[in-house]
C-alpha positions as CSV (number, residue, x, y, z in Angstrom):
1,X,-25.1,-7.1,42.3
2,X,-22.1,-4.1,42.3
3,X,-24.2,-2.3,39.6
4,X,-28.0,-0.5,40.5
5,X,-30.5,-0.8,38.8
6,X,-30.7,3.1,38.4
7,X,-26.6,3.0,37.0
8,X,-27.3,-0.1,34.6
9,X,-30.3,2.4,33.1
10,X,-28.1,4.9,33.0
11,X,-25.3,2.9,31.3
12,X,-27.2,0.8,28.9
13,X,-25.6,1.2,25.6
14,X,-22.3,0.3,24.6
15,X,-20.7,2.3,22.0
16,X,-17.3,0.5,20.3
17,X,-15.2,2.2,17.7
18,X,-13.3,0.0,16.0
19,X,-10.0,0.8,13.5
20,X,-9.0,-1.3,10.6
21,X,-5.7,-2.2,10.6
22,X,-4.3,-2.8,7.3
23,X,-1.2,-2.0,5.0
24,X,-3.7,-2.2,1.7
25,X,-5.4,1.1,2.7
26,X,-8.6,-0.4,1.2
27,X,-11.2,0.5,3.8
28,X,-14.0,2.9,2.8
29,X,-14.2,6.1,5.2
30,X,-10.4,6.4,6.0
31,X,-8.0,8.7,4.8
32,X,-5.0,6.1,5.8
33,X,-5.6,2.8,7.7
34,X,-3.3,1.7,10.5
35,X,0.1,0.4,8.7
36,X,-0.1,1.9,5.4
37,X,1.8,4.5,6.3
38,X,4.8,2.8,8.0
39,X,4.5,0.1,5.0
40,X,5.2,2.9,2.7
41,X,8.1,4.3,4.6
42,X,9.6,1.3,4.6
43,X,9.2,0.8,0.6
44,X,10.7,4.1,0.2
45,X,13.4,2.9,2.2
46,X,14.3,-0.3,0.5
47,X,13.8,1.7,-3.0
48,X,16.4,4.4,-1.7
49,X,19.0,1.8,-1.0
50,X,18.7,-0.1,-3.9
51,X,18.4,2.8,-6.3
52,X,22.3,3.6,-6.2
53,X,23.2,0.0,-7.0
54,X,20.8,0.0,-10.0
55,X,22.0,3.3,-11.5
56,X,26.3,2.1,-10.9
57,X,25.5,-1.2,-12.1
58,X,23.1,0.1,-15.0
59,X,21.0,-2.6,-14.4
60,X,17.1,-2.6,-14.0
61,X,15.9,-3.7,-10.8
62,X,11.8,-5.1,-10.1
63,X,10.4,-4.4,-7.1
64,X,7.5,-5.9,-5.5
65,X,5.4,-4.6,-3.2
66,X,2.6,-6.5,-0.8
67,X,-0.9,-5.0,-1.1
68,X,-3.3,-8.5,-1.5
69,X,-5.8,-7.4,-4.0
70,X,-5.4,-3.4,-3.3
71,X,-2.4,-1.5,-5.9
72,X,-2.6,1.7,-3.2
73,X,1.0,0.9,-2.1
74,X,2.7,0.1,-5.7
75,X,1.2,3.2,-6.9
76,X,2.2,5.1,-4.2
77,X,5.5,4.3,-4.1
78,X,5.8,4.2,-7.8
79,X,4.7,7.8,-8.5
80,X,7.2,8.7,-5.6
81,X,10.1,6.8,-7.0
82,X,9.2,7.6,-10.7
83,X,9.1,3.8,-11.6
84,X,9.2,3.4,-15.6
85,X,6.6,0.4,-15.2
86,X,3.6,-0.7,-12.6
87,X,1.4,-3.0,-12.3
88,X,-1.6,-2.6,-10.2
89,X,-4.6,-5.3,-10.0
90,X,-7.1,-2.7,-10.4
91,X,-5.7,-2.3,-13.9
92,X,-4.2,-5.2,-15.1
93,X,-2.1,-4.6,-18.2
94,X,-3.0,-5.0,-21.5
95,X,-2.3,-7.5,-24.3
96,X,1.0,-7.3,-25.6
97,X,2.2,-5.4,-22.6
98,X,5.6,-7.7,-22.7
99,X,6.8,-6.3,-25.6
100,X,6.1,-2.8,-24.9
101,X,8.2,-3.2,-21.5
102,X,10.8,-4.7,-23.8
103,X,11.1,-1.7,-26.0
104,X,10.9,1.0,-23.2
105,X,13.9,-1.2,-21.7
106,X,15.5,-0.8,-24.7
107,X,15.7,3.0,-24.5
């Protein structure tokens, strides 16, 4: 009984936007969804810190990084950290991909 008749015409249609928020960046339509961007930052962060105790200790260090079925966030942050290896589920590695890590490690 607050609305009229004339104003619930008027005002008929509801129109909802909605925003995905998810680290993966996997939604169709988006440039970024909400979180991949600080989840990045954050990878970069961790990779930063632990980049200076890899190099003095001349050790190799594996990272991993969440992303559920999506790769957007290891590939990301390996191109910008220039990781020697990646994997990514939209291409899972090939046979014999062991011993080919092995060798390159071996360089």
């Amino acid at each position: 009984g607050q609305i009229s008749e004339e104003v619930a015409r008027e005002n008929c249609r509801l129109n909802i936007v909605g925003l995905v928020g998810s680290i993966d960046n996997d939604f169709c339509g988006t440039d970024m969804t909400i979180g991949t961007d600080s989840a990045l930052h954050r990878i970069m962060e961790v990779i930063d810190a632990i980049t200076t105790t890899a190099q003095s200790h001349q050790r190799t260090f594996v990272l991993e990084v969440m992303g559920r079925h999506c790769g957007y966030l290891a590939l990301v942050s390996g191109l910008a950290s220039g990781a020697d290896w990646l994997f990514i589920p939209e291409s899972p590695p090939e046979d014999g991909w062991e011993d080919l890590m092995c060798e390159r490690l071996g360089e």
